[in-house]
N, C-alpha and C positions, 0 to 999 in steps of 0.2 A: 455181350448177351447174344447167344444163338440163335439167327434170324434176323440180327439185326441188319437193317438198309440206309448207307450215310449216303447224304449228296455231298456232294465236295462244288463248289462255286469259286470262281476265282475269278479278280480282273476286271471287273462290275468297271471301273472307271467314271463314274457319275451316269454311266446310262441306265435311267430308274427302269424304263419302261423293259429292257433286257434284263435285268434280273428281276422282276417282278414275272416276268414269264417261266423264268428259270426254276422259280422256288414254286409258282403255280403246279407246273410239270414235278417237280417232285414229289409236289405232298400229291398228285392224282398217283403216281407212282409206289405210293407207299412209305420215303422216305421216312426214317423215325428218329434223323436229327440231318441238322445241316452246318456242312463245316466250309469255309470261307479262307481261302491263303490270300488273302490282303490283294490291294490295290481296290481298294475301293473308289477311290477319287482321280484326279487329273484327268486331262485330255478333254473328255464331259464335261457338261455343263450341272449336273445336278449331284455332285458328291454329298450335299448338308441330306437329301433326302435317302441316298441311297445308305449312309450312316445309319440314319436314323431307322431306316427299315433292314438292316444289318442287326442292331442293337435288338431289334425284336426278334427276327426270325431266327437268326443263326444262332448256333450251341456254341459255337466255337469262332474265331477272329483272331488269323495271324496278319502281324506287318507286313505291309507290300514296303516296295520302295519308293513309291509315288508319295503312299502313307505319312513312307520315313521324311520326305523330302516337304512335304506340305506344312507336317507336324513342329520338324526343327530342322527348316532351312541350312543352320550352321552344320548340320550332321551330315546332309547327303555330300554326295562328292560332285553333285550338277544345281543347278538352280530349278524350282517351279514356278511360275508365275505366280504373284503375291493374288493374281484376279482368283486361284481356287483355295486360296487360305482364307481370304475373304467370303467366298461362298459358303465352303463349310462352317464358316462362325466357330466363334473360341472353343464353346462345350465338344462341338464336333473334331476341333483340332487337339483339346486336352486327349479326348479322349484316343482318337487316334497316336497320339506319342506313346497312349500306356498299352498298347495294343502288342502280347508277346512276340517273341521270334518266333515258335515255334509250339507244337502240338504232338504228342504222343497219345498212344489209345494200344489198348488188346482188342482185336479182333480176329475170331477165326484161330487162335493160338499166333496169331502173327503181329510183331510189333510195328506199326504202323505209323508212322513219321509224318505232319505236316509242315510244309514251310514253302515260303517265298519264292526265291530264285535257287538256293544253294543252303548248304549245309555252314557255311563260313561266313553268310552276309547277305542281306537282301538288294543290295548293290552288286553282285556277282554273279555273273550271267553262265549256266551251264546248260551247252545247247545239244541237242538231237546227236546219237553216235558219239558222244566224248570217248575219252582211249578211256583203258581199264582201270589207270590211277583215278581219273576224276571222277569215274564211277563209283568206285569203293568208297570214296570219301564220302560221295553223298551219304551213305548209312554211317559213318560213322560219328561219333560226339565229337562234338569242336566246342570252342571256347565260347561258338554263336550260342550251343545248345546247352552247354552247360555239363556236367557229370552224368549223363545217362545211357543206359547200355544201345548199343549197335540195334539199330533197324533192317528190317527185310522187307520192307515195303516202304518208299518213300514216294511221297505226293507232293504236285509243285505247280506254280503258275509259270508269271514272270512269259513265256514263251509266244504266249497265245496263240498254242497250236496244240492238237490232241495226239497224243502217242505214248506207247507201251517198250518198254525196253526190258527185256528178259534176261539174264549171265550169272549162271551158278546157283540158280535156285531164288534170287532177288530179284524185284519189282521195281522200278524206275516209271512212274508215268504222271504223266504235263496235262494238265484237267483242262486246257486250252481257255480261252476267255469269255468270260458271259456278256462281257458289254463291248469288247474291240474284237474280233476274232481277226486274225491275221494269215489263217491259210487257204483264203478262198473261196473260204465258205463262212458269208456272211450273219448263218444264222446266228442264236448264241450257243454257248458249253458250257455243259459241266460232267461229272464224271459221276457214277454210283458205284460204289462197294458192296458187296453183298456177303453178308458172313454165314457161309452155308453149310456149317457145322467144324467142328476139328481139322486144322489144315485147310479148311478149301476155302476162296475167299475172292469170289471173283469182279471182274473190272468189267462193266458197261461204261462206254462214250457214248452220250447226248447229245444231240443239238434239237434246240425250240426254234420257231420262227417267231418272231415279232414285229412290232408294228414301226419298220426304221424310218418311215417318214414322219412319222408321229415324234421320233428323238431329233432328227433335223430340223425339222420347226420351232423346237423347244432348242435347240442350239443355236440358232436364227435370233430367237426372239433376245435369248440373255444375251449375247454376243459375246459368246467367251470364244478363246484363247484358238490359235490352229483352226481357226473356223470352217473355211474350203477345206482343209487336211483333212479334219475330222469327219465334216459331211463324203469324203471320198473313200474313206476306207470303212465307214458305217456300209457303203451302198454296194463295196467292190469285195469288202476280206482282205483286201491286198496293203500291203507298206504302203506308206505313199509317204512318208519322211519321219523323223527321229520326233514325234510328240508327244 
């Protein structure tokens, strides 16, 4: 539809109060649907709500990896703590299992690719600058996506970091994370698409602020998982270990 405006959301991680702000900012924005690459849970203490307010707001819900891992343990290649399979409760983890790899759209004349970490797996990590093979592959169908023709726009989380990668006329870009950001910059992310008639179709980065001691207290109180971790890279942007 011409005119149309998606938010892209990624990465929520059970922080309610950061994607609550995130999807606030879009609809003052104008957005006129919103789309979600997975990781809704882990690390956070609030995945059962941030589902559940996922399940409402968003058009759209691909697999993260956390997702895959929370969902069916046997499947990931790492373990989650049983404490956020627990939180999100069964309904929340059924549903999560049935949650696609991926997402396709026309916009703008452009086909437009949603997904996770990679075109191959939401356990496959492709990061900032990859050489020109791993780049093509992002657009192309793999076995993850199934039979469907080659992308010129691909959108991804997995990174939690915001960037645009441009070669040969195709879109590469990392909607960075709404509930962990890990470049620095503490606020949250997300990204808007704007479909501005035939051919043009352009990329806004977002960040909201929100209320991160308000998420640390609620991390405090349930006493989930990486607890100093979490509360340090909520308050920093920055890694602070593999959680």
């Amino acid at each position: 539809m011409p005119g149309q405006r998606i938010a892209i959301v990624s990465d929520m991680h059970g922080n309610l109060g950061a994607f609550e702000a995130v999807l606030a900012d879009a609809r003052e924005r104008g957005a006129d649907a919103v789309w979600c690459g997975g990781d809704l849970v882990g690390k956070g203490p609030r995945g059962r709500a941030v589902v559940e307010l996922a399940r409402e707001a968003c058009d759209v819900v691909v697999r993260g990896n956390w997702d895959d891992a929370v969902a069916d343990p046997s499947a990931a290649p790492w373990s989650a703590p049983e404490w956020y399979r627990d939180e999100v409760g069964p309904e929340g983890v059924a549903w999560l299992g049935a949650l696609p790899f991926h997402h396709d759209a026309q916009l703008a004349g452009h086909r437009v690719r949603l997904f996770h970490a990679s075109s191959t797996s939401v356990h496959h990590r492709v990061r900032w600058g990859a050489d020109d093979a791993t780049f093509d592959e992002m657009f192309r169908a793999t076995d993850a996506t199934g039979p469907v023709g080659d992308a010129d726009v691909v959108v991804y989380g997995d990174l939690h970091d915001q960037w645009l990668d441009v070669r040969c006329g195709r879109r590469l870009l990392n909607t960075g994370s709404a509930g962990n950001a890990l470049d620095g910059d503490p606020t949250a992310a997300y990204v808007l698409l704007d479909d501005d008639g035939p051919g043009r179709l352009s990329v806004r980065f977002v960040r909201v602020p929100y209320d991160v001691d308000a998420e640390i207290d609620v991390a405090r109180d349930m006493r989930s998982p990486f607890l100093e971790h979490w509360i340090e890279q909520l308050r920093t942007g920055q890694y602070q270990r593999r959680i």
